[in-house]
DOPASE-774949 format. One record per residue (C-alpha): residue in one letter; chain; x, y, z. Coordinates in Angstrom, 3 decimals. Example, Ala and Ser with C-alpha at 12.3 -4.5 7.8 and 13.67 -1.06 7.14 Angstrom:
// DOPASE-774949
  residu  chaine         x         y         z
       A       A    12.300    -4.500     7.800
       S       A    13.670    -1.060     7.140
// end
This chain:
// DOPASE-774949
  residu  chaine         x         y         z
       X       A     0.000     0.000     0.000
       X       A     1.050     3.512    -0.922
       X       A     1.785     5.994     1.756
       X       A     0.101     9.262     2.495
       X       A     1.557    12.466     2.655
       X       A    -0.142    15.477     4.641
       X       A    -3.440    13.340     5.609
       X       A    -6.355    14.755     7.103
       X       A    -7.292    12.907     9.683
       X       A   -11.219    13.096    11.825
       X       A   -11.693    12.122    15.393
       X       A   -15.447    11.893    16.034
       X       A   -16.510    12.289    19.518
       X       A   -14.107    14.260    20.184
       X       A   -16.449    16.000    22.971
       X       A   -17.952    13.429    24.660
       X       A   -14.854    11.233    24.887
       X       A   -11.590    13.419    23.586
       X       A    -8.191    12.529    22.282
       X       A    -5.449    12.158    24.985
       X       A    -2.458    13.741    24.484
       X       A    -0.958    10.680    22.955
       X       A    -3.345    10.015    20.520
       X       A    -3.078    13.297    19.336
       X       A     0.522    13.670    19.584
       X       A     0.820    10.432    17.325
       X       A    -1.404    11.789    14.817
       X       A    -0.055    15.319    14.595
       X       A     2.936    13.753    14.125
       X       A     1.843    12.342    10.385
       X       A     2.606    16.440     9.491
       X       A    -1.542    17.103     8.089
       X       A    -4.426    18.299     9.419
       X       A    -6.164    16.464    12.566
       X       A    -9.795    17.549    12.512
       X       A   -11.846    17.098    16.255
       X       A   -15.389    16.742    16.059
       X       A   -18.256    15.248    17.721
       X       A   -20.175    13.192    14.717
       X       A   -23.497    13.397    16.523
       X       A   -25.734    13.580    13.020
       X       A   -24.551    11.848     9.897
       X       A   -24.778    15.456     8.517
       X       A   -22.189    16.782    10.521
       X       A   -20.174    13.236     9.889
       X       A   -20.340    13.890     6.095
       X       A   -18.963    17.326     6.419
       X       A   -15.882    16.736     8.658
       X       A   -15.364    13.458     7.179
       X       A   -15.945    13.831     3.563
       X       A   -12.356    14.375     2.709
       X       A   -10.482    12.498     5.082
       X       A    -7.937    10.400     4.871
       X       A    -8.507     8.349     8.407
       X       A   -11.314     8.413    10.413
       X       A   -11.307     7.069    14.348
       X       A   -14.694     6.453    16.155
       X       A   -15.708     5.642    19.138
       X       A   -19.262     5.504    19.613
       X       A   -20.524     7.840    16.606
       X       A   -22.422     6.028    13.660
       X       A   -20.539     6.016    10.180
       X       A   -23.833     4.760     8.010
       X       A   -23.404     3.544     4.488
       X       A   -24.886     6.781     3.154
       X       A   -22.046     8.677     4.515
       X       A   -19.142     6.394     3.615
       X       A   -20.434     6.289     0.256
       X       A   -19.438     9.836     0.108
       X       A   -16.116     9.524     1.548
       X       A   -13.539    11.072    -1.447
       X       A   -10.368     9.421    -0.069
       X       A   -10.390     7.646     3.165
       X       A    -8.032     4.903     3.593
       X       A    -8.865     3.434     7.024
       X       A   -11.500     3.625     9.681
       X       A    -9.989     3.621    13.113
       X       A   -12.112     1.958    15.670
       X       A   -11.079     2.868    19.250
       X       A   -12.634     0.421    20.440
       X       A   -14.251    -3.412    20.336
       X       A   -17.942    -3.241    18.753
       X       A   -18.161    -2.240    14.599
       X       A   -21.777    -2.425    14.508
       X       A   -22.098     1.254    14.211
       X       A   -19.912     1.281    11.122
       X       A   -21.295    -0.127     7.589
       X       A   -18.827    -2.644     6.872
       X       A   -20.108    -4.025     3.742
       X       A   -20.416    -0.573     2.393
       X       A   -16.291     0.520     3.481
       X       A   -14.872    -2.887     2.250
       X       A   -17.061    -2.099    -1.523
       X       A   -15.588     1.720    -0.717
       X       A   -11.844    -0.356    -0.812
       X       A   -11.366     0.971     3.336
       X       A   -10.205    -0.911     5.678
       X       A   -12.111    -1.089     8.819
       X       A    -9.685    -1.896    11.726
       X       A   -10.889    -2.663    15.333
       X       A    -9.424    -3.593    18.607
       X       A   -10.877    -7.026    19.807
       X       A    -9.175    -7.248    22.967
       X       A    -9.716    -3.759    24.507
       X       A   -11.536    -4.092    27.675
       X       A   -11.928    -7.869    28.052
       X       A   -10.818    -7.623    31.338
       X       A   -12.685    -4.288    32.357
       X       A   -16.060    -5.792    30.711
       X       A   -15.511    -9.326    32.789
       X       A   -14.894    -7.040    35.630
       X       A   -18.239    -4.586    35.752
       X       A   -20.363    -8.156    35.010
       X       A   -19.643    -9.902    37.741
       X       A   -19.839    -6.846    39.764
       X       A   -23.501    -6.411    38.542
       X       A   -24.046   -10.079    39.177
       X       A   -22.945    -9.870    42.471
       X       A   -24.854    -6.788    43.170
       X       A   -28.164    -8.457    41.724
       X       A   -27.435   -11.520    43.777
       X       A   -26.240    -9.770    47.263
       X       A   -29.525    -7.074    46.430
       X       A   -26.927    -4.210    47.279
       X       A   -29.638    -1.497    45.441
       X       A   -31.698    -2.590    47.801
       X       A   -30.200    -3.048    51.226
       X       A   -28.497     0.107    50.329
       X       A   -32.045     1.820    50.235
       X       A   -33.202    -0.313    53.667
       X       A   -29.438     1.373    55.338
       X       A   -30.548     4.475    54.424
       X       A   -34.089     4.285    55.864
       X       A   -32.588     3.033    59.186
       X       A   -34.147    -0.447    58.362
       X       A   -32.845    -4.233    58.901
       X       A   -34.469    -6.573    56.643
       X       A   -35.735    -9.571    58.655
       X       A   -35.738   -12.352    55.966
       X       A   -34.088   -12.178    52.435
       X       A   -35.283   -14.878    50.299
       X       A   -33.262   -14.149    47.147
       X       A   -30.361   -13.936    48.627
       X       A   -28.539   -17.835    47.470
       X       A   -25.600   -18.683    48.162
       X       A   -23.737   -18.792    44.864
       X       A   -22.461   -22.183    44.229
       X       A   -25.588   -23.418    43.979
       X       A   -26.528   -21.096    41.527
       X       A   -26.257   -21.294    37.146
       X       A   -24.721   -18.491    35.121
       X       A   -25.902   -18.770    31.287
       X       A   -23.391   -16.609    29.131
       X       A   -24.577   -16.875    25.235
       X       A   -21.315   -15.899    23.142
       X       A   -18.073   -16.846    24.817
       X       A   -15.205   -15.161    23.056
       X       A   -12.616   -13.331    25.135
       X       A   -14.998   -11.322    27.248
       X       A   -17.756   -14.764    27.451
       X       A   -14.146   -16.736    28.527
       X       A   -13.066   -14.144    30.888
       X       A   -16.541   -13.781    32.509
       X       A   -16.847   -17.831    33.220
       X       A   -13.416   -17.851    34.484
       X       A   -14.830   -15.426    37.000
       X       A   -17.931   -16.764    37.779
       X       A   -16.132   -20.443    38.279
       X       A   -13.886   -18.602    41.091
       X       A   -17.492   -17.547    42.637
       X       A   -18.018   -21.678    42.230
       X       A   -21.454   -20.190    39.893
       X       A   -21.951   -23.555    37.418
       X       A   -21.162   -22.179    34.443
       X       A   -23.656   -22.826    31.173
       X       A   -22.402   -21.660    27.895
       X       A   -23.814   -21.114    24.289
       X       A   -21.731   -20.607    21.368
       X       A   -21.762   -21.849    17.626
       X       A   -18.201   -21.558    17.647
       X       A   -17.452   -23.546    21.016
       X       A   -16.387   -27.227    20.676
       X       A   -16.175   -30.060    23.454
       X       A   -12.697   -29.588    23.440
       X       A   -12.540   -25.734    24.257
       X       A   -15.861   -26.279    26.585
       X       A   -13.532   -28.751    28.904
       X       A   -10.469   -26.591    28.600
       X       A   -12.660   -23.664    30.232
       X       A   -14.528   -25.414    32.380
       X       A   -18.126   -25.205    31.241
       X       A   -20.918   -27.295    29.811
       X       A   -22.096   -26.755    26.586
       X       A   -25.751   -25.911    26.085
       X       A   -28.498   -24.735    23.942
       X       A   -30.349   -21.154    24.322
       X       A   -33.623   -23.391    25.527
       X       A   -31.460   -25.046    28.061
       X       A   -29.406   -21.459    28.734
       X       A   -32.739   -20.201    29.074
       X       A   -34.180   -22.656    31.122
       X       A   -31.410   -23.604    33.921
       X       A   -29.739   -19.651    34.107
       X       A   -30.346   -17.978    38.170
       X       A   -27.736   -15.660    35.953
       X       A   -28.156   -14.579    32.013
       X       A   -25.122   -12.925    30.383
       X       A   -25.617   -12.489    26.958
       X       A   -22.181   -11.183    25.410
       X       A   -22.396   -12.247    21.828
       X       A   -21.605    -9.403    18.558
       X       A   -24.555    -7.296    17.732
       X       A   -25.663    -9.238    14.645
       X       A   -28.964    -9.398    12.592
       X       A   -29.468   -12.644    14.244
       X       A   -28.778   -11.958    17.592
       X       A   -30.580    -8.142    17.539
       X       A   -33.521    -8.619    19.708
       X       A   -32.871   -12.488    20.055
       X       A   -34.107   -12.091    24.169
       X       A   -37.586   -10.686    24.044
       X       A   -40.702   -11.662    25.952
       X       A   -41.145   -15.318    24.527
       X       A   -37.608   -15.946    25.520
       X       A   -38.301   -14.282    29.074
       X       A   -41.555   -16.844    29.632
       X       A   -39.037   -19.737    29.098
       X       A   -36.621   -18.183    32.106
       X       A   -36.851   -18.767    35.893
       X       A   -39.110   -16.026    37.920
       X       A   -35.906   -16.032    39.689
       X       A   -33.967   -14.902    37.351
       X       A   -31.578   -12.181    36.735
       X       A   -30.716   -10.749    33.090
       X       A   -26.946    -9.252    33.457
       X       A   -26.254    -7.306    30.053
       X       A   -23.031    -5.396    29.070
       X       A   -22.967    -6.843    25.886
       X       A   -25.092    -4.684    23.761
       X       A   -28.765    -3.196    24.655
       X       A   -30.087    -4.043    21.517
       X       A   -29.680    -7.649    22.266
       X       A   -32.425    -7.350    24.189
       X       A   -35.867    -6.021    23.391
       X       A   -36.244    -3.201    26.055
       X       A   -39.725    -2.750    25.941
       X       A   -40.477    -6.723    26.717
       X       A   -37.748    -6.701    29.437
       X       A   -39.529    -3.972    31.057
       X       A   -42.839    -5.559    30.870
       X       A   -41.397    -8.782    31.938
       X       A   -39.611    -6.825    35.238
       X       A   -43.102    -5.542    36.083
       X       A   -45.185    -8.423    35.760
       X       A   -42.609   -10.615    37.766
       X       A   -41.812   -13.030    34.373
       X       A   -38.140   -12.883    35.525
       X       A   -37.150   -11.072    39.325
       X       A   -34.132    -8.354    38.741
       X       A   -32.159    -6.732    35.329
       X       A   -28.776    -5.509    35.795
       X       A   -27.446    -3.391    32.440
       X       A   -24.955    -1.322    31.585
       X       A   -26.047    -1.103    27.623
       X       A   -28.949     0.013    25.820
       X       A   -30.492     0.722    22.735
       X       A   -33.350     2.844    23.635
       X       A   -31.201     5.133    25.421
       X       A   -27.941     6.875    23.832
       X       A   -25.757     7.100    27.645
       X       A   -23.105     8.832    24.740
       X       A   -25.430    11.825    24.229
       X       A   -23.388    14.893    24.581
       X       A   -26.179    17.286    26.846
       X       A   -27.068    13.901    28.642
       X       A   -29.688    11.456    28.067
       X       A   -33.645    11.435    29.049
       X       A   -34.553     8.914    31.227
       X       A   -38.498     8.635    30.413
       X       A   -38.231     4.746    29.184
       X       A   -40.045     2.318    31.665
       X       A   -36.625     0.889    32.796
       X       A   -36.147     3.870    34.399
       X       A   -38.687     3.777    36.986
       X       A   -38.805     0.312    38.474
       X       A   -36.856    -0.915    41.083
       X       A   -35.603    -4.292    40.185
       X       A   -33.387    -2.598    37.562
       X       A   -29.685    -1.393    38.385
       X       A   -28.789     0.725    35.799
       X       A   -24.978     1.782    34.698
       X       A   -24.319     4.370    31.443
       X       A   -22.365     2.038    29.550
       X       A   -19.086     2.408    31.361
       X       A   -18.367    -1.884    31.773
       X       A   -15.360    -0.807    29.497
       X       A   -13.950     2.316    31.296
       X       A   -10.528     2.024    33.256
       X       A    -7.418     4.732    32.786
       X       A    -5.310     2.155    31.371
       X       A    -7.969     0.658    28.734
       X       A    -8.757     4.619    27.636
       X       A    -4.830     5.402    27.448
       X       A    -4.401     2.062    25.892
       X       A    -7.127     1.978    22.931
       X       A    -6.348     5.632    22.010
       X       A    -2.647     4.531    21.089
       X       A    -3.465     1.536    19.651
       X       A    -6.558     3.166    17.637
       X       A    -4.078     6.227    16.302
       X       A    -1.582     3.613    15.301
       X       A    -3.696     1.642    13.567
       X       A    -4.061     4.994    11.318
       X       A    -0.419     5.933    11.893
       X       A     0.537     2.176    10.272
       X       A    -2.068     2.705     7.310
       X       A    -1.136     5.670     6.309
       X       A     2.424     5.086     5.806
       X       A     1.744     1.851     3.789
       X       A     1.550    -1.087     6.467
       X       A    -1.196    -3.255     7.528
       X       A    -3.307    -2.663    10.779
       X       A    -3.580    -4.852    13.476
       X       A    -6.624    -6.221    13.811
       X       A    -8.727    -5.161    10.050
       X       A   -12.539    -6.387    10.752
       X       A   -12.528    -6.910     6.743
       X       A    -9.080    -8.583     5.459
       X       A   -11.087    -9.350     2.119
       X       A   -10.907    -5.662     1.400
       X       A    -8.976    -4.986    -1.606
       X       A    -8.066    -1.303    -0.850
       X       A    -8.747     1.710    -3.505
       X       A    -4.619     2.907    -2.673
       X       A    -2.321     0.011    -3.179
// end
């Protein structure tokens, strides 16, 4: 591939989640023009965009529309894991290359689950609300010890691996559901292989962490809630729109399963640079603990994925392969 001399170069969301020094410092140091700006409307993508060289994202949408229009882009830098916000098809027909970093936050993401699962299962929300009413619950029925208790996780790539290794140390029998996962990788990790029915069926603890794929969009919704435990508890930080919200909701009031724990969503954007409203029914029951999508955040993750991201566009841009390119079959438009 041919190097590029005096690039522009876009960061979108540049407000809500800026460059760090090093990021920019690595860019600035290709000698062109480094462009920050926030991306909120694929309007105000187009425009910053429309000329550039390399783009890097973070949680801003890059349609097919807009790439279509791109004049001379070369990569798109994702600072970050998920690329379902980015038209892939549409960039590897454009000749870009879409590069990603898989293993970001596997260990941040791991992390914030089993802190929500433990929170669900030791009803902190709760006793937290009793403490500050000066109360004592007398009895609490859901609170189970956890080795006698199932964790479902449906998708076990890094993050599904690192979350079972977790939830194992907890002594949590661990259920998993994968079409990639063989016999041999299921006994290596130390979990039984299952079906959704059966994920659905046996879970106290369901942790779906699989891509955000036409398949799998809305793949837990109210006929997949009637097949769980009343017991149960949904733990999401995969992606909100794995769920349907407005079934979960329903099925949180009515008592279909007992407690939701989420750090993603799809009918709320947490990224939303004046804040976010929170009107949605979620919102206003209490067997819900709610986080804005930070199962990812840490200092070092941030500091890491911003270097990693801008040399992803540092390496394309003088000639060299990326990292980790979400489409390899790309043939790009500039070698």
């Amino acid at each position: 591939m041919q190097a590029c001399l005096h690039p522009r170069i876009v960061r979108l969301n540049a407000q809500t989640m800026p460059p760090s020094a090093e990021e920019r410092s690595i860019l600035l140091a290709l000698g062109g023009e480094f462009v920050e700006v926030e991306g909120a409307t694929d309007a105000e993508a187009l425009a910053a965009c429309r000329h550039a060289d390399a783009i890097l994202i973070i949680s801003a949408y890059l349609r097919g529309p807009v790439i279509e229009q791109l004049t001379r882009c070369k990569i798109i830098s994702r600072i970050g894991t998920g690329v379902d916000k980015i038209d892939i098809v549409a960039a590897t027909r454009k000749g870009i290359i879409v590069n990603n970093l898989p293993n970001a936050f596997t260990e941040e993401v791991a992390d914030h689950t089993l802190a929500l699962l433990l929170a669900a299962a030791r009803q902190l929300k709760f006793l937290d609300a009793e403490m500050r009413q000066g109360r004592k619950p007398l009895e609490l029925p859901q609170i189970h010890r956890l080795a006698a208790q199932t964790v479902g996780i449906i998708g076990f790539g890094l993050i599904g691996r690192a979350v079972a290794k977790r939830c194992k140390a907890f002594g949590l029998r661990v259920l998993a559901c994968d079409p990639c996962l063989t016999p041999a990788l299921a006994e290596r990790e130390g979990v039984m292989m299952a079906d959704l029915e059966q994920i659905l069926a046996e879970s106290d603890y369901l942790c779906p962490l699989c891509p955000l794929l036409p398949e799998t969009r809305g793949m837990l919704a109210m006929p997949q809630f009637r097949k769980m435990k009343r017991t149960a508890v949904l733990v999401n930080t995969g992606r909100g729109e794995l769920t349907q919200e407005d079934d979960l909701a329903t099925a949180l009031k009515e008592g279909v399963i007992r407690y939701a724990a989420l750090d993603v969503f799809g009918v709320v954007n947490v990224f939303g640079a004046d804040g976010f409203p929170t009107t949605h029914e979620l919102f206003k029951l209490d067997n819900v603990l709610l986080t804005p999508h930070v199962g990812a955040a840490s200092v070092e993750a941030a500091d890491d994925c911003r270097r990693r991201g801008a040399r992803a566009v540092a390496d394309v841009l003088a000639g060299r392969w990326p990292e980790h390119a979400v489409n390899p079959e790309v043939s790009p438009w500039f070698a």
